[in-house]
Backbone bond lengths (Angstrom), bond angles and torsions (degrees), N, CA, C in turn:
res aa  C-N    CA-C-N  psi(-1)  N-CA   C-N-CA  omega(-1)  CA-C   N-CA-C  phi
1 X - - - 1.440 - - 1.525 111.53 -
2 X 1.333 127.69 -13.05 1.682 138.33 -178.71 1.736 96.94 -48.39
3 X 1.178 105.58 148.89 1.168 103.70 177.45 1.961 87.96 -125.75
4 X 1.616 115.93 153.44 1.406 121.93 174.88 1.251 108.48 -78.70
5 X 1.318 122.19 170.74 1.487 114.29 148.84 1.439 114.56 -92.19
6 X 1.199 139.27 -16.84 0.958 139.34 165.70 1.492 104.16 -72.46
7 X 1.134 143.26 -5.32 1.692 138.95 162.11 1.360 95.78 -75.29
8 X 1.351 139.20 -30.52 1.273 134.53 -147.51 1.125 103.82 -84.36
9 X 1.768 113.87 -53.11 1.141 152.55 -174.47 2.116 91.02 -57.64
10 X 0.749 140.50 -58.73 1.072 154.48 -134.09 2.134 86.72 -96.49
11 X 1.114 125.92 -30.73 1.318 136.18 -128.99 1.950 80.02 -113.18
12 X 1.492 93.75 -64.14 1.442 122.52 -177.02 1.572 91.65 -33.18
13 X 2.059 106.98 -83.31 1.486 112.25 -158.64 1.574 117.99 -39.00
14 X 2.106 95.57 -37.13 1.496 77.10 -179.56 1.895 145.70 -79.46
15 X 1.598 80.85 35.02 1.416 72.80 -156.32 1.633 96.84 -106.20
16 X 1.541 139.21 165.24 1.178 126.44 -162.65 1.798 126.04 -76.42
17 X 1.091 103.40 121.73 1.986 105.62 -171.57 1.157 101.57 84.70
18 X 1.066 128.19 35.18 1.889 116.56 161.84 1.091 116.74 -67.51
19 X 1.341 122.03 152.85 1.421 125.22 -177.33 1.503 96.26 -128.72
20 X 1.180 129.59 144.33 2.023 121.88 177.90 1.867 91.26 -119.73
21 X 1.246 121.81 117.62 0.896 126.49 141.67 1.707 132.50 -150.54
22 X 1.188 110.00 -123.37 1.340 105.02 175.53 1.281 127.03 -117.74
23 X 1.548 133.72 153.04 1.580 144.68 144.13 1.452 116.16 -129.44
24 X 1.328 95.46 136.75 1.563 126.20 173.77 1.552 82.64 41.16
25 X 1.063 116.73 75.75 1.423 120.45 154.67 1.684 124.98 49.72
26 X 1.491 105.22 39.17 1.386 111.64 167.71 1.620 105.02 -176.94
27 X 1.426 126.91 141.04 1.190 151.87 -148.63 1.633 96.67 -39.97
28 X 1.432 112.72 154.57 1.331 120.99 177.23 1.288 104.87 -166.84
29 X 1.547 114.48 -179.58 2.079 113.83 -173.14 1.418 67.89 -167.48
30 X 1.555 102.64 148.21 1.281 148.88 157.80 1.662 119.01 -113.67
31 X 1.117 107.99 145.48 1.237 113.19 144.38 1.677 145.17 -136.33
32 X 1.420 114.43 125.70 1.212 128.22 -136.38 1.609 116.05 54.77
33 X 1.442 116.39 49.92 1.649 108.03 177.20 1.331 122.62 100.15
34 X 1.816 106.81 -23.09 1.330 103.70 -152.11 1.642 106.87 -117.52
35 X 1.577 126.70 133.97 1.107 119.94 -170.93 1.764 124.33 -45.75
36 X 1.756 106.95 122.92 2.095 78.12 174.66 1.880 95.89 -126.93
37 X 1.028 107.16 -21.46 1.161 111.14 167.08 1.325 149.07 -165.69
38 X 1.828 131.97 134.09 1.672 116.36 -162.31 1.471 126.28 -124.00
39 X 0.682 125.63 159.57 1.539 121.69 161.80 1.255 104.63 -71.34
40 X 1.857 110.64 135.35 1.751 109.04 171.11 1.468 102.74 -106.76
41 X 1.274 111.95 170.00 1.154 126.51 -159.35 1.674 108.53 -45.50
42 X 1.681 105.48 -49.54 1.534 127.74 -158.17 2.007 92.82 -66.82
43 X 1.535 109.63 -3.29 1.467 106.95 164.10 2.092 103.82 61.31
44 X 0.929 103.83 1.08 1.751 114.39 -168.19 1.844 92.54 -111.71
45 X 1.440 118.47 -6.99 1.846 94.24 -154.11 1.830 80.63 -158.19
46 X 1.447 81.97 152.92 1.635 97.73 166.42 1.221 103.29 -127.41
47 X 1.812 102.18 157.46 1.296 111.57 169.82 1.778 109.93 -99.90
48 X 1.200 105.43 134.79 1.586 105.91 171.73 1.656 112.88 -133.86
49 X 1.310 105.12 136.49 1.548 110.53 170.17 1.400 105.98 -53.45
50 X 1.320 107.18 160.12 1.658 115.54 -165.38 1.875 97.30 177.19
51 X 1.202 87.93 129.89 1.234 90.85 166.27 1.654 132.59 -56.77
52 X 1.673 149.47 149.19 0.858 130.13 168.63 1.719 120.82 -52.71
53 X 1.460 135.32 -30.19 1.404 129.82 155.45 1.370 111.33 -51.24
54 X 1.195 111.93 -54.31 1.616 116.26 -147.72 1.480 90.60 -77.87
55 X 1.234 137.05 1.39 1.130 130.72 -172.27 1.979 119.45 -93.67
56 X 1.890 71.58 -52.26 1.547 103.39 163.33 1.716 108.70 -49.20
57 X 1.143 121.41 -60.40 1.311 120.94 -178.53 1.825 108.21 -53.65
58 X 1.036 126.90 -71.10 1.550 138.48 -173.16 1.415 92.48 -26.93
59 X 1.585 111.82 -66.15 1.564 115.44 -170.32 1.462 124.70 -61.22
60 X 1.520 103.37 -33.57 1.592 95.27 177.21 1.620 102.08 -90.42
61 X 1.201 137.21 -14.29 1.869 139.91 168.18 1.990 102.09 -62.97
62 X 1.174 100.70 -38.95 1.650 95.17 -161.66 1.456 108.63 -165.73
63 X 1.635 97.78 72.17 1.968 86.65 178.17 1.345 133.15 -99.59
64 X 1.451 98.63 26.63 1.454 127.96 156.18 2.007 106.15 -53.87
65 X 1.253 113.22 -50.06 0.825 110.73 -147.73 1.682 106.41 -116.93
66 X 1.381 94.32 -41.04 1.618 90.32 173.24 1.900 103.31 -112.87
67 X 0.849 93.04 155.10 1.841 107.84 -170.14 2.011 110.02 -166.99
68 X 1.322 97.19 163.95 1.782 100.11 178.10 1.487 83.85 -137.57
69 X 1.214 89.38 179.99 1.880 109.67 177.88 1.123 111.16 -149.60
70 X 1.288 135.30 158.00 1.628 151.28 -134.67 1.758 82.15 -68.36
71 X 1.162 129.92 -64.72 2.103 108.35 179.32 1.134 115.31 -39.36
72 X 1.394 146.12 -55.59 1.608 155.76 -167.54 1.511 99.06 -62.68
73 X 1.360 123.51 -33.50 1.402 122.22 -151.13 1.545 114.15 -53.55
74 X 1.144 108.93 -31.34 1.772 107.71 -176.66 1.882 100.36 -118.65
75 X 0.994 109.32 23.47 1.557 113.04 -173.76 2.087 99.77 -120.21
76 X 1.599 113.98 151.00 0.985 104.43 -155.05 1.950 88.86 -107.65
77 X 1.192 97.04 91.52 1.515 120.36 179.75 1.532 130.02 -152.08
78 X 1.121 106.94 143.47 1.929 92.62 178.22 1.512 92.75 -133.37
79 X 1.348 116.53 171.92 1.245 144.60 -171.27 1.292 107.59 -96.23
80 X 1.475 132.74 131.96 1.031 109.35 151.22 1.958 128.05 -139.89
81 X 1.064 125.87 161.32 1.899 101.18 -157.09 1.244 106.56 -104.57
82 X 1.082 151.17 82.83 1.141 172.27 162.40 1.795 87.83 -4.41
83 X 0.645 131.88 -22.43 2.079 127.45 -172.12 1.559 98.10 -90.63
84 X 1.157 112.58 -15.74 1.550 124.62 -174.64 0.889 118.59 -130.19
85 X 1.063 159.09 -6.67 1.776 158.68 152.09 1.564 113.84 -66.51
86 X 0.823 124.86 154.78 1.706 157.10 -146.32 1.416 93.32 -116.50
87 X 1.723 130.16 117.19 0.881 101.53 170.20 1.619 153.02 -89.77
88 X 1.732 103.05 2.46 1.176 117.69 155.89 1.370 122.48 -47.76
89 X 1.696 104.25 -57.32 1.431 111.02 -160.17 1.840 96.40 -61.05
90 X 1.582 121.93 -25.04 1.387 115.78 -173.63 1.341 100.15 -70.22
91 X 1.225 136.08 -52.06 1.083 144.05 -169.98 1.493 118.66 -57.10
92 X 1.476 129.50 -31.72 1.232 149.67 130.29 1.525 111.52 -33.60
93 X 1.242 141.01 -34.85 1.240 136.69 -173.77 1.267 106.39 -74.94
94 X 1.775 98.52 -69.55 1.378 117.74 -171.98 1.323 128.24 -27.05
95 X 2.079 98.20 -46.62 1.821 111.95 -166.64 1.563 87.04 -80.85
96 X 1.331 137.74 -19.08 1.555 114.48 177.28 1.309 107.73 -80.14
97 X 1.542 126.03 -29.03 1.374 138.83 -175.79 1.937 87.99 -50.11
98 X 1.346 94.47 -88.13 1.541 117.48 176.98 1.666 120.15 -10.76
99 X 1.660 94.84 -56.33 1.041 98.96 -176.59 1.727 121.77 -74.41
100 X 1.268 107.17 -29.33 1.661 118.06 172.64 1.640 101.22 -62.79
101 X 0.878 115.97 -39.97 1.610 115.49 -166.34 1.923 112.41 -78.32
102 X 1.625 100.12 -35.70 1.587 86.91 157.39 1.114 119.36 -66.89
103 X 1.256 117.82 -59.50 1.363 135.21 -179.75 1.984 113.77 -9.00
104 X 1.862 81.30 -57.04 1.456 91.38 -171.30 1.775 105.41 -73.10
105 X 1.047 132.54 -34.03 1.741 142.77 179.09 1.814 77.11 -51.61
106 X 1.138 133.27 -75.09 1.487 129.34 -151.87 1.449 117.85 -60.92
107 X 1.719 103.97 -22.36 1.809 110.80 -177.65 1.327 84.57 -84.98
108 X 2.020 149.35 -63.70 0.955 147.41 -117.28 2.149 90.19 -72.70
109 X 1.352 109.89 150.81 1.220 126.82 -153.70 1.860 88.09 -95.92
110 X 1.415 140.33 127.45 1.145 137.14 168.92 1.654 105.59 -37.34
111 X 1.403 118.63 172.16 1.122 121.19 -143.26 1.761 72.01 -125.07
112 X 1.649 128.53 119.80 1.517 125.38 176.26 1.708 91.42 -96.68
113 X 1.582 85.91 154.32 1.808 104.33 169.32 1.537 105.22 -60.75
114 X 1.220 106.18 155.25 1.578 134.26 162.72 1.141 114.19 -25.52
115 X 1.173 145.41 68.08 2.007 115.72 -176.45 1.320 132.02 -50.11
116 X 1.996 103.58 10.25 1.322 105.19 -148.25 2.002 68.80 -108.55
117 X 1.672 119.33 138.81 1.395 127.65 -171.13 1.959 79.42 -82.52
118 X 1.594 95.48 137.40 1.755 99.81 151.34 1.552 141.12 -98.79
119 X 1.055 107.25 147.56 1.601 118.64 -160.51 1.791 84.33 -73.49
120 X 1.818 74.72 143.66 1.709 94.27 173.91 1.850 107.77 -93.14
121 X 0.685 79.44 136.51 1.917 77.58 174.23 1.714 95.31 -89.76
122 X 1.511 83.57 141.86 1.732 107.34 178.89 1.532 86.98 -97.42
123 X 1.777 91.98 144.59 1.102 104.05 175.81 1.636 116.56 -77.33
């Protein structure tokens, strides 16, 4: 039932606008910019956005496998252990992960110019 991180990684790219890079110092993918999922330090667990329900549910369905810890506790994320997860049910996470994270690139408001005019530097 172990799932790799390199399955994840592999799972992640294919999905549309991935980006593979980094957080807090270990592998991560975005899409359109925006965090959906990382490797945590303990290299055994990912972090994924999740709603505060949807979180609640995972943990009381299977908290073998998904769990948070006293940092996550007021943050809208759950844990999950890659030695113990199913890999459908991950794969099920991810595309909601995925999908919240475009979602949000499409609400975020374009970024307008300065109204403030800039000084030319004299040579």
């Amino acid at each position: 039932m172990s799932v790799t991180f390199d399955a994840v990684r592999e799972f992640a790219l294919s999905l549309p606008d991935v980006e593979d890079g980094t957080s807090y110092g270990t592998a991560a993918f975005r899409a359109g910019g925006k965090f959906f999922v990382r490797l945590r330090e303990d290299g055994d667990s990912l972090v994924v956005p999740a709603s505060f329900e949807e979180r609640a549910e995972l943990l009381a369905e299977d908290p073998d496998t998904y769990y948070i810890t006293d940092h996550y506790l007021n943050y809208p994320y759950v844990l999950v252990r890659l030695s113990r997860v199913n890999m459908d049910a991950l794969r099920d996470l991810l595309r909601g992960a995925h999908r919240s994270a475009a979602a949000e690139k499409r609400r975020r408001p374009a970024r307008r110019p300065s109204a403030r005019p800039r000084r030319r530097r004299s040579l």
